[in-house]
N, C-alpha and C positions, 0 to 999 in steps of 0.2 A: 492379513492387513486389510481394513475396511476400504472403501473407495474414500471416504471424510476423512483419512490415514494418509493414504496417499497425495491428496490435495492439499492437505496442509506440508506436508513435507516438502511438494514442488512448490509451493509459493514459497515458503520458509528459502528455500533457496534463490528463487527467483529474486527475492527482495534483499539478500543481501550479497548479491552477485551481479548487481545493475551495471556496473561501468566507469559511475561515477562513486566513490569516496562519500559523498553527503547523501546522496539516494541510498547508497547499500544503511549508511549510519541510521538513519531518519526511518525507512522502511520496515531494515530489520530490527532496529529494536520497537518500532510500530507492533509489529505482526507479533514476535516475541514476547511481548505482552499481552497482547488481544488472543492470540489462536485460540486457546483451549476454551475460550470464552464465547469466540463467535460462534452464528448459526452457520448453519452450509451455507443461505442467500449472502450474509455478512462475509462469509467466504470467498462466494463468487462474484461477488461486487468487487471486494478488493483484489481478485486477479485480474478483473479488468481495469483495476488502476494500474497493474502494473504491463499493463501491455503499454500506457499513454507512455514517451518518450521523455528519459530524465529530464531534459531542459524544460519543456513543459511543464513537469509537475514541480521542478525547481522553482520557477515565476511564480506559479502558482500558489505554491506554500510560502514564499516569503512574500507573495504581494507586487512581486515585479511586474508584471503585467495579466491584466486584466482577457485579453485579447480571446486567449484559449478558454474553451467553458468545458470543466472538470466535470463529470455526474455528482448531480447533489443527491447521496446516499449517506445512512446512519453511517455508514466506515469513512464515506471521504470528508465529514462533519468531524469525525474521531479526529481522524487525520490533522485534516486544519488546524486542530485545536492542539492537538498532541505539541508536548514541550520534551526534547530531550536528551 
């Protein structure tokens, strides 16, 4: 198994193991769609969204508040826009 094998399978889980119910929903069907698609960077950019704290990226993706500043990357753009 490659190392780009095994990163996508810890995020794969990572994301739909979060804590909260609407993170796992949101994430993993996120990721579940994008994997096979992203680059490694597209990779590692969205494992570093999933270190940020659900409540966080909760406000953030519906617009709750502004306060927290998410990294503006190609995957956290996806994200935002992502309906699902």
């Amino acid at each position: 198994m490659s190392n780009n094998d095994i990163l996508k399978k810890k995020i794969l889980y990572r994301a739909t193991h979060r804590g909260t119910k609407e993170m796992d929903l949101l994430l993993g069907s996120f990721i579940k769609k994008y994997v096979n698609v992203f680059s490694k960077t597209d990779l590692l950019d969205f494992e570093n969204l999933l270190s940020i704290d659900d409540e966080i990226l909760n406000k953030w993706y519906f617009n709750k508040n502004d306060k927290y500043l998410i990294p503006v990357t190609k995957v956290s753009k996806m994200l935002k826009s992502y309906k699902f």
